[in-house]
N, C-alpha and C positions, 0 to 999 in steps of 0.2 A: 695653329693646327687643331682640326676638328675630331672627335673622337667618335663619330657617328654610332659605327659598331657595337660603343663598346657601354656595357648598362651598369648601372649606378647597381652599386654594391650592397645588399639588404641582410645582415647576417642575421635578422629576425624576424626573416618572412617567414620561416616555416613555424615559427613556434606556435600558432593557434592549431594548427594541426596535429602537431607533437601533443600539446597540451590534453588535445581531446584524445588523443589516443590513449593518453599516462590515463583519466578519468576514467574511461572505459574499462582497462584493464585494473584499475583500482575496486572500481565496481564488482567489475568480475569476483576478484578474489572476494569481495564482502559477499557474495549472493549463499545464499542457504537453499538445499532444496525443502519441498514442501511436507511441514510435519505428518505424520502419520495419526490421526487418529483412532482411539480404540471405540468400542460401541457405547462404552460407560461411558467416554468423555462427550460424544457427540448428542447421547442424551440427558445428559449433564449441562451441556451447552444449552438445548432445546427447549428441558425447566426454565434455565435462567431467564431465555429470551420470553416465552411464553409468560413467567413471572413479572417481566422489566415490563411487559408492555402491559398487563391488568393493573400494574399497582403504579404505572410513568416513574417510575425509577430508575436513575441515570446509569448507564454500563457501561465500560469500559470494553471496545468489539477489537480482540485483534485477530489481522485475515493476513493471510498471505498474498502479497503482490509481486512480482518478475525480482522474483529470488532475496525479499525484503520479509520478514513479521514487523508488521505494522499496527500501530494503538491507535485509537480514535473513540473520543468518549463522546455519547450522545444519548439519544432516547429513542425505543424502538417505537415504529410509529405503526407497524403492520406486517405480518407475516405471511407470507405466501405459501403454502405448502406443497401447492400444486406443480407453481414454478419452481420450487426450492429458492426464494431469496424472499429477505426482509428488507424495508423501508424504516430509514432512522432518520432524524433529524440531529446534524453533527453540534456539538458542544461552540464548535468555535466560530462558526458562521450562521449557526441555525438554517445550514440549508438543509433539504431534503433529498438523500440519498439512498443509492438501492445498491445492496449487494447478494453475491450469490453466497450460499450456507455452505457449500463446498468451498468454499475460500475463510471461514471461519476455523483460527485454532483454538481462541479465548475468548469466553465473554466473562466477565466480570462484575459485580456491583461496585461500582462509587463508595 
């Protein structure tokens, strides 16, 4: 007797879907909204950049990414004032990266 109908039973076809669902909402709860900066800090920030990049002195840039404060140590390679963003070369790859200064909450010296 033939069971045509009747389909092979999979109690864990769903779970890659479950899974990214659990991650997403894990995400969620870790997101932060985007700090506030004050005028002190922002040109506090600006010294530093303007300083790291006369004297190639490595810093520490953390910006804010889709609800993350994120660190990345590199070396400023050029600032834009015009466009508001700077050009850095990151520490871990030496590539050449651009971001915008509105996305900046920390810079730092090494």
């Amino acid at each position: 007797m033939q069971n045509r109908g009747m389909k092979k039973w999979r109690p864990f076809a769903t779970m890659p879907e479950q899974y990214r669902g659990l991650q997403e909402m894990i995400k969620k709860q870790a997101e932060v909204s985007q700090p506030f900066l004050t005028e002190d800090q922002m040109e506090q920030i600006n010294f530093i950049l303007i300083e790291a990049l006369h004297t190639n002195k490595q810093v520490y840039l953390t910006y804010y990414k889709r609800g993350q404060c994120i660190t990345e140590t590199g070396f400023i390679q050029f600032i834009d004032s015009q466009r508001k963003l700077i050009v850095f070369i990151d520490d871990a790859f030496g590539l050449k990266n651009k971001m915008r200064l509105n996305v900046l909450i920390d810079v730092r010296f090494v």
